[in-house]
C-alpha positions as CSV (number, residue, x, y, z in Angstrom):
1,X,13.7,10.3,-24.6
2,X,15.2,12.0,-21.1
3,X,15.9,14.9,-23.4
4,X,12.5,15.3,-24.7
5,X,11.0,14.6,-20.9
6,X,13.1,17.3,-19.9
7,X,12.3,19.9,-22.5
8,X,8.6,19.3,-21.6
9,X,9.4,19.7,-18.4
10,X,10.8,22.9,-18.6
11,X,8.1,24.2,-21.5
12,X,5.0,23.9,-19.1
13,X,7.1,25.6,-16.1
14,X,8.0,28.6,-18.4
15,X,4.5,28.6,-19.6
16,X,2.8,29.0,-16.3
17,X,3.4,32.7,-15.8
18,X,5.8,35.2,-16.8
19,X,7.2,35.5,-13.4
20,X,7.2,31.9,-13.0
21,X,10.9,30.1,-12.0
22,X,13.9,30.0,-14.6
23,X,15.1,26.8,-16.4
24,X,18.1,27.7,-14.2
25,X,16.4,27.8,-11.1
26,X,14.8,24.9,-11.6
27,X,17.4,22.0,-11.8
28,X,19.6,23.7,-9.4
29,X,17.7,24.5,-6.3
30,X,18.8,22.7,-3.2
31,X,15.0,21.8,-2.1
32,X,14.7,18.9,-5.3
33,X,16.7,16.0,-5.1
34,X,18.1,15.1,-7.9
35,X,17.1,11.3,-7.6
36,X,13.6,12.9,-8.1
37,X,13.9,14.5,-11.3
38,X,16.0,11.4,-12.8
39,X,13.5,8.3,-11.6
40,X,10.9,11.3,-13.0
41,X,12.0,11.0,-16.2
42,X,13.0,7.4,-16.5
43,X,9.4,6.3,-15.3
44,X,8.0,6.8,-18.6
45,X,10.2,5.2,-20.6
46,X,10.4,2.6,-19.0
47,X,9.8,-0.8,-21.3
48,X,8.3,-3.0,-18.3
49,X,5.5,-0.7,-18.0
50,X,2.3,-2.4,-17.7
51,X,-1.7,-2.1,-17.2
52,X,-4.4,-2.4,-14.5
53,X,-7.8,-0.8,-14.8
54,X,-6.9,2.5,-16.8
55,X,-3.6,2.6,-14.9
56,X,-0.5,2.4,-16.1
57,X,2.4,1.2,-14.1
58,X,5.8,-0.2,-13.1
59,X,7.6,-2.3,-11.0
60,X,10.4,-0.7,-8.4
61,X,12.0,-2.6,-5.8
62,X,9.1,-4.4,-5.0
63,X,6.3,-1.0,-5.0
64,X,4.5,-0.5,-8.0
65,X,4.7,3.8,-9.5
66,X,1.9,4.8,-11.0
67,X,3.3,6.6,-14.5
68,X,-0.4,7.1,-16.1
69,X,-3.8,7.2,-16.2
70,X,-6.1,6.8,-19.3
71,X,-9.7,5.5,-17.4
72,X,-12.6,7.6,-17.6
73,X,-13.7,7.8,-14.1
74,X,-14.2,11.0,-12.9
75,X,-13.6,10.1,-8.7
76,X,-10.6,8.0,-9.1
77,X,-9.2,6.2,-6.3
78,X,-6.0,5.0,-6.8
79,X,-5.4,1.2,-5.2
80,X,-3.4,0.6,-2.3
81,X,-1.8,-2.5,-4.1
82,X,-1.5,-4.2,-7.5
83,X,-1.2,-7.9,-7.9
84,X,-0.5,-7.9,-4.1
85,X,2.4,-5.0,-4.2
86,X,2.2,-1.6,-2.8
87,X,1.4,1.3,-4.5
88,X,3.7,4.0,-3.3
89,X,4.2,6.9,-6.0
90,X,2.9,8.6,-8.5
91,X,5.6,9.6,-11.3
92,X,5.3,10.7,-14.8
93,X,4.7,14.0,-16.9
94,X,1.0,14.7,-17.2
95,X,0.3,11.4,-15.4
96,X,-3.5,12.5,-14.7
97,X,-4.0,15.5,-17.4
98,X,-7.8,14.7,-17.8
99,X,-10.4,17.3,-17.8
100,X,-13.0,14.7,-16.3
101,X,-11.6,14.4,-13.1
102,X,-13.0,15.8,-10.1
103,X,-11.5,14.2,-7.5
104,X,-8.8,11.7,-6.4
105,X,-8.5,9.3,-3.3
106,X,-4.4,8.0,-3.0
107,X,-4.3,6.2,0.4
108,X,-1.3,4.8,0.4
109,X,0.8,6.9,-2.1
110,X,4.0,8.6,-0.2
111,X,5.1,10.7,-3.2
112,X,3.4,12.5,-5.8
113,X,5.8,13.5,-9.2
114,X,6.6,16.5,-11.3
115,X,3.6,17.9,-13.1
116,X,1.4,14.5,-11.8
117,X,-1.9,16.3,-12.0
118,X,-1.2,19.9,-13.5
119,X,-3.7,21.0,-15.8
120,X,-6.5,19.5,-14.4
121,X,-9.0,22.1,-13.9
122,X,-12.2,20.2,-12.7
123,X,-10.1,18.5,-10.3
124,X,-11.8,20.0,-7.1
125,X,-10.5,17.6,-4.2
126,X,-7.5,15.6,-3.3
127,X,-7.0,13.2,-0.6
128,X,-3.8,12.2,0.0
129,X,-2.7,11.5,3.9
130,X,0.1,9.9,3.8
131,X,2.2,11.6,1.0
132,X,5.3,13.0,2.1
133,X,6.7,15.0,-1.3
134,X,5.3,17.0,-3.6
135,X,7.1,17.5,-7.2
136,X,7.5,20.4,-9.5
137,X,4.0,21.7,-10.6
138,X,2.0,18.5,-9.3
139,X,-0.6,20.2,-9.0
140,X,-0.2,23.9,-11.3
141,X,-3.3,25.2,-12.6
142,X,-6.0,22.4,-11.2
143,X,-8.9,23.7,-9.5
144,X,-8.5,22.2,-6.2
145,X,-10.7,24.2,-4.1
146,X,-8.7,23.5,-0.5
147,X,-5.7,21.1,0.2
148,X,-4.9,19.5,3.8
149,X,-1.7,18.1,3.4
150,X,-0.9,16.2,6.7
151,X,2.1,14.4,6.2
152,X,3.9,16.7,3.6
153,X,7.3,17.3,4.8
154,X,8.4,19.0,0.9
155,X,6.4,21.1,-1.6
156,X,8.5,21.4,-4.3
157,X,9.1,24.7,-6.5
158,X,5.6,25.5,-8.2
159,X,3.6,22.6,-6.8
160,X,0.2,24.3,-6.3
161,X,1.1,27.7,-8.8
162,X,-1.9,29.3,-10.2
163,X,-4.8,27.4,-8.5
164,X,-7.2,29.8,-9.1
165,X,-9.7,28.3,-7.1
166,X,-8.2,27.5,-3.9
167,X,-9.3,28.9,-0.9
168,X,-7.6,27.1,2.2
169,X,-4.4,25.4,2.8
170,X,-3.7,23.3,6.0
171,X,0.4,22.3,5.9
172,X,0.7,21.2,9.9
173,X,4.2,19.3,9.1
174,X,6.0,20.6,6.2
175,X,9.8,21.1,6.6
176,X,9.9,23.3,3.1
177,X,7.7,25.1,0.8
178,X,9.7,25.6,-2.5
179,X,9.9,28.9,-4.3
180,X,6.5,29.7,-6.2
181,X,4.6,27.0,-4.7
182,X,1.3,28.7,-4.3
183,X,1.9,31.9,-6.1
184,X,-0.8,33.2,-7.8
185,X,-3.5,31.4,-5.8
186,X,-5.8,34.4,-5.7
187,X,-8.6,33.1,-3.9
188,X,-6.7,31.5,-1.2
189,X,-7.4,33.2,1.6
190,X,-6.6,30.9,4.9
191,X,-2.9,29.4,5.4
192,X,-2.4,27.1,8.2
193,X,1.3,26.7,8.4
194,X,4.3,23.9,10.1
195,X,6.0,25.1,13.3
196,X,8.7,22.9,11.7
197,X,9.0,25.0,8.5
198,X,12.9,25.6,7.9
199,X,12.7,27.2,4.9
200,X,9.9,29.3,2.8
201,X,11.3,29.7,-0.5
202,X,11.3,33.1,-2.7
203,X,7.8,33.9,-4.1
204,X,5.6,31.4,-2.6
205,X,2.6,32.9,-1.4
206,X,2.5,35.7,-4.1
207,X,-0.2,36.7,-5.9
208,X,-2.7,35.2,-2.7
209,X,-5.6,36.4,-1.3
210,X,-4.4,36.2,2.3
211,X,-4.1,39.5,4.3
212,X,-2.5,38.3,7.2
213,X,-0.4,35.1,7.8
214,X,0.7,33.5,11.2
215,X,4.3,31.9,11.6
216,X,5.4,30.1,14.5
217,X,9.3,30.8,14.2
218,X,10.1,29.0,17.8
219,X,14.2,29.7,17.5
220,X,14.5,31.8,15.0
221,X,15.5,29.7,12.4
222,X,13.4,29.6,9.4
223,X,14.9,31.1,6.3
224,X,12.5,32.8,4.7
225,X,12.9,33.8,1.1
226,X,12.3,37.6,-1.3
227,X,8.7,38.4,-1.5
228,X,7.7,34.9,0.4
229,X,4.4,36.5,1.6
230,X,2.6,39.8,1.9
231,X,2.9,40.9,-2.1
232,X,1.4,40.8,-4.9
233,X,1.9,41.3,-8.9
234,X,0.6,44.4,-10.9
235,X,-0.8,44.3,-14.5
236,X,2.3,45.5,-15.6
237,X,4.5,42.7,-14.2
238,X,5.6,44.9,-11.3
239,X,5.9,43.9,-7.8
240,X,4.3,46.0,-5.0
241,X,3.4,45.1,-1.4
242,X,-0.4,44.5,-0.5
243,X,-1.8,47.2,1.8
244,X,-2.6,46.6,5.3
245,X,-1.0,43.1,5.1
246,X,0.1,41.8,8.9
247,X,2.2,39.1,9.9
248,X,2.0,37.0,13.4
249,X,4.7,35.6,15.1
250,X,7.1,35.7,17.8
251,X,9.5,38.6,19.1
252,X,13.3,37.8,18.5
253,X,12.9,35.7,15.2
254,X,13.3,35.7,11.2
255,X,9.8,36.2,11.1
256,X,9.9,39.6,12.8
257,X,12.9,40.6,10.9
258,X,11.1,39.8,7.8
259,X,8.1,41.9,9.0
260,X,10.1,44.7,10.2
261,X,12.9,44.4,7.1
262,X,9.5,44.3,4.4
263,X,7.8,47.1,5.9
264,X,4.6,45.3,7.0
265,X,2.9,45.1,10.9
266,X,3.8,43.1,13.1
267,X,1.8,41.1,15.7
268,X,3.6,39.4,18.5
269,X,1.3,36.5,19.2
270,X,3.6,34.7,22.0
271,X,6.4,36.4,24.1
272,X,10.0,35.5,23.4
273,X,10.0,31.9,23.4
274,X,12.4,30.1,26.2
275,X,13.5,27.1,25.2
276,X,12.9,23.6,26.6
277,X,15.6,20.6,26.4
278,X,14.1,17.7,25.7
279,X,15.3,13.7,26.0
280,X,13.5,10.9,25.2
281,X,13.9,7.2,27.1
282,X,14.3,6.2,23.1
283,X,15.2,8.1,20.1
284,X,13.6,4.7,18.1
285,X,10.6,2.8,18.3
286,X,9.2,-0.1,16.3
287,X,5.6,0.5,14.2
288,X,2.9,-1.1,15.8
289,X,0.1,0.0,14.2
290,X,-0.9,2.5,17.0
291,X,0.4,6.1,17.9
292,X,3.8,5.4,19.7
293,X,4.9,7.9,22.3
294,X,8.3,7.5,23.8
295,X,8.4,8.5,27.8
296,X,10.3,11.9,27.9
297,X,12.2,14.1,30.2
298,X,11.7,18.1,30.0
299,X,14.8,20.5,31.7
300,X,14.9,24.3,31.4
301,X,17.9,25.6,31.9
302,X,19.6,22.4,33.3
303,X,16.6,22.0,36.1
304,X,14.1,18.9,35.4
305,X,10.6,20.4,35.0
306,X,7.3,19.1,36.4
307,X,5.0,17.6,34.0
308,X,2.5,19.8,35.5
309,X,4.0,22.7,33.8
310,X,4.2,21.6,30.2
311,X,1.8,19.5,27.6
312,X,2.7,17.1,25.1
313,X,1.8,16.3,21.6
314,X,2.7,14.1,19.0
315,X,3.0,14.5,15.6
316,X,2.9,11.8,12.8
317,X,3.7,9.0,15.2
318,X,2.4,6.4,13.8
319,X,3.1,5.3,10.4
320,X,6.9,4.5,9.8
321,X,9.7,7.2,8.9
322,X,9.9,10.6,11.6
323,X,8.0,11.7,14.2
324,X,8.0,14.9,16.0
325,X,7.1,16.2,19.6
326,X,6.1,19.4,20.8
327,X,6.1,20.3,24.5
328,X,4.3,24.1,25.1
329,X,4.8,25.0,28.7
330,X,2.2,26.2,30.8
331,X,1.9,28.5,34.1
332,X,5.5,29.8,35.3
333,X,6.6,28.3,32.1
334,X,4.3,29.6,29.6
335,X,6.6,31.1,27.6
336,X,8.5,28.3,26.9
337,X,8.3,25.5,24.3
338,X,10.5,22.7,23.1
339,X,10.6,20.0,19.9
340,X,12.6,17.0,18.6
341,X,12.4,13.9,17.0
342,X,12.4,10.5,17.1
343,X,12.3,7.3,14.4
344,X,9.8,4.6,13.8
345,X,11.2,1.8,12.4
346,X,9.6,-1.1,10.7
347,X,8.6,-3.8,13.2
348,X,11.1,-7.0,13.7
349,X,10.3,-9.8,12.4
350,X,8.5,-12.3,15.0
351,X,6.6,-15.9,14.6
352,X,9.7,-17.0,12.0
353,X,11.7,-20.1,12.3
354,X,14.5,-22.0,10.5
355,X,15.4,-25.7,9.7
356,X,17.9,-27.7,7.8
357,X,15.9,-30.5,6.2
358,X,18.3,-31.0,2.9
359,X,21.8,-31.5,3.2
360,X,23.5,-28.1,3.1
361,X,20.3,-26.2,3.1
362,X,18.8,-24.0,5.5
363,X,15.0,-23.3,5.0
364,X,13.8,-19.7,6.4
365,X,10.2,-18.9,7.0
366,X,8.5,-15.9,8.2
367,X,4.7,-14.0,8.5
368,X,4.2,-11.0,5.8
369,X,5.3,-8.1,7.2
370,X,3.5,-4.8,6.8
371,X,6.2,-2.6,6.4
372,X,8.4,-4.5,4.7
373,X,9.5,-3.8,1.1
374,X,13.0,-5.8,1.4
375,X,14.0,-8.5,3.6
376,X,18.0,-9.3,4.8
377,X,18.7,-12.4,5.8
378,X,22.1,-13.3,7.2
379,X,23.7,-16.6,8.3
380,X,26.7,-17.2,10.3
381,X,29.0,-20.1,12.0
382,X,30.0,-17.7,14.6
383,X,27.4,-15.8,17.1
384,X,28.8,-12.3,16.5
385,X,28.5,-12.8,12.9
386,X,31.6,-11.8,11.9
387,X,32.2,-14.5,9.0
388,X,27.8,-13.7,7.8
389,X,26.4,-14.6,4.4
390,X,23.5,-12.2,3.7
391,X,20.3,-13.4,1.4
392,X,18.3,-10.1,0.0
393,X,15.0,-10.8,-0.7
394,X,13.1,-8.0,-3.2
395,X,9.8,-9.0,-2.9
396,X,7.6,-8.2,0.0
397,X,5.4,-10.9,-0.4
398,X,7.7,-13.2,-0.4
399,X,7.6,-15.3,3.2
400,X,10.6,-18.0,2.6
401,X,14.1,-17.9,1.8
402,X,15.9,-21.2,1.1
403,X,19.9,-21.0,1.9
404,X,22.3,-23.5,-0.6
405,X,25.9,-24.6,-0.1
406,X,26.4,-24.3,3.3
407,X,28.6,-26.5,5.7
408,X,26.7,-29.7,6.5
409,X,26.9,-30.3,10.3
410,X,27.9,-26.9,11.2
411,X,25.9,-25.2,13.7
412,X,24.8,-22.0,11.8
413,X,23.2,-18.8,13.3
414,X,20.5,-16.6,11.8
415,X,18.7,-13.4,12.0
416,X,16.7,-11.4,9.9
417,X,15.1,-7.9,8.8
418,X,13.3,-6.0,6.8
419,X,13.3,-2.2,5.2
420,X,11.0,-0.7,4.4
421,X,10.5,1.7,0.5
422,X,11.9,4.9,2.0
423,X,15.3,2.6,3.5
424,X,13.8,2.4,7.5
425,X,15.6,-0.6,8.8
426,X,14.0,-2.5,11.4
427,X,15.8,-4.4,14.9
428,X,16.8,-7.7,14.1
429,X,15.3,-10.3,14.6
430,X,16.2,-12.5,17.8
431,X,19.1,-14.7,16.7
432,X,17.6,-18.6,15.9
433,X,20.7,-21.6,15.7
434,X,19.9,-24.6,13.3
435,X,22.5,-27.5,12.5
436,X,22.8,-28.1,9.1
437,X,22.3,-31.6,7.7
């Protein structure tokens, strides 16, 4: 079966164009995980695959995966949860390849597969705010019409090839835009790009309406790949340059060089960027259901700076997994700018308790917690925990943990956390003592 997965796989990639990526290229570019393509092909084989109103699914570490969908609706939304589990991703050749659908809703899913929704060319709309990865040709030859992708950090190799009738793109947080990803998009006409973008693969704005694109290259650091923007393909397969193209961005970077090295204008939009240092008071913060914003300390050049001469903003800080600052500077700083990072991590567990009311038992209770997709138990004799006994627990829903075979009349210590899908580990938990009967 992982054979056959794979061949189709590779057919409908080599079918798309004639300048489309090699089977090579493919299965060896650094941009696609490997764990990707594997759980990709293993999702639809799997024999625990099971049904809920025209979709089929599976269980995964306690998140159901979407692997197909045979209802006839032609707005589907996809569920947040199943049977009380979370719906996280969307895996599975072809999953959606239905001519009746016109538009989907996914709320909760964080990662859409290979080939998810390719082919489906009355599919005018998408909404999908919280997906973070986008797979091999997800979304090749639909006619989605414009795409805001706001918490996309990777568009994989192909992912939005030969949408013919898309028109606008808004990618505000993307780390990487894989080779081919929106070539042949002839319509498309407005790009709105990351300022975090580190790499822009080979080929993949070719073939697109645009005449001009802007690139915010703050350092200097974005690779940016053969033919990434600014050219287009001939009838006769040839590649040629398309007239009058112009490219924004800032003196000193890759994007210039690219400008300059391809021939094409360039327009400096900012002056030479200098650059701020930035510290936060924490490089963590727990998920309370509300933007988080760590306090933060701006220095140029080893001199603290006013916050009078700089704005913040935040990016995606709110849900769990990375958030990003920026800090633009303004008057006698202008032409300075600054970003980092920081981590949002599940929220501790709170409101729990533990009691021993069976000889060599200890009985563990606990509220749901929303981020949770695992929960670590671990119970000691000693306060630092150095002679623990952990209890996993798989299912989120879960909200008691019973401990057997411990030492009656031993003071025991215990703490917990959770983890969320993605592997976010929360603080613990403060430490509770119970004596064991």
């Amino acid at each position: 079966m992982k054979k056959k997965a794979m061949s189709i796989i590779l057919a409908a990639m080599m079918a798309m164009t004639p300048m489309s990526v090699s089977a090579q290229e493919v299965f060896t570019s650094e941009s696609i995980p490997a764990v990707e393509i594997s759980t990709e092909l293993e999702a639809g084989t799997s024999s625990a695959e099971k049904k809920y109103q025209g979709f089929t699914y599976i269980e995964e570490n306690g998140a159901i995966v979407i692997t197909h969908y045979s209802g006839n609706a032609v707005n589907v939304k996809i569920p947040e949860t199943i049977k009380g589990k979370k719906v996280l991703y969307i895996r599975g050749i072809n999953a959606f390849n239905s001519k009746k659908i016109k538009s989907v809703s996914m709320p909760s899913i964080l990662g859409v597969g290979n080939l998810a929704f390719s082919g489906c060319t009355n599919l005018t709309s998408v909404s999908m705010p919280k997906v973070r990865s986008i797979g091999l040709s997800a979304f090749s030859n639909s006619g989605l019409t414009s795409v805001k992708l706001p918490a996309v950090e990777t568009i994989s190799p192909s992912a939005f090839s030969n949408c013919i009738k898309l028109t606008s793109v808004s990618i505000p947080i993307a780390r990487i835009i894989g080779r081919e990803a929106f070539m042949g998009c002839i319509n498309l006409k407005n790009i709105t790009l990351s300022y975090r973008l580190s790499d822009i693969q080979e080929r993949a704005f070719i073939n697109c309406a645009a005449t001009s694109i802007k690139l915010q290259d703050l350092y200097g650091s974005i690779s940016i790949g053969k033919n990434a923007f600014g050219y287009k393909y001939e009838d006769n397969g040839t590649i040629n340059k398309i007239n009058g193209f112009k490219i924004y961005g800032n003196v000193g970077t890759n994007v210039e060089k690219y400008a300059k090295g391809n021939g094409f204008d360039f327009i400096n939009c900012k002056p030479a960027a200098g650059r701020f240092s930035l510290s936060l008071k924490s490089k963590t913060m727990n998920y309370t259901g509300k933007m988080v914003k760590p306090g933060i300390t701006v220095t140029y050049k080893g001199k603290k700076v006013s916050s009078k001469n700089y704005t913040v903003k935040y990016f995606n800080n709110k849900e769990v997994g990375t958030a990003t600052v920026l800090v633009t500077g303004k008057g006698s700083y202008k032409n300075c700018s600054g970003f980092t990072t920081f981590e949002i991590l599940p929220s501790p567990v709170q409101n729990w308790k533990c009691v021993s009311n069976k000889k060599g038992t200890i009985q563990v209770t606990w509220k749901y917690n929303k981020n949770a997709d695992l929960y670590r138990i671990e119970f000691s004799t000693k306060a630092d925990f150095s002679d623990m006994i952990s209890e996993m627990i798989y299912d989120p829903n879960k909200t008691t943990c019973t401990k057997e075979n411990l030492k009656s009349g031993k003071k025991y210590y215990v703490r917990i956390c959770v983890s969320d899908v993605n592997g976010k580990t929360s603080n613990w938990s403060k430490v509770a003592t119970v004596v064991v009967k």
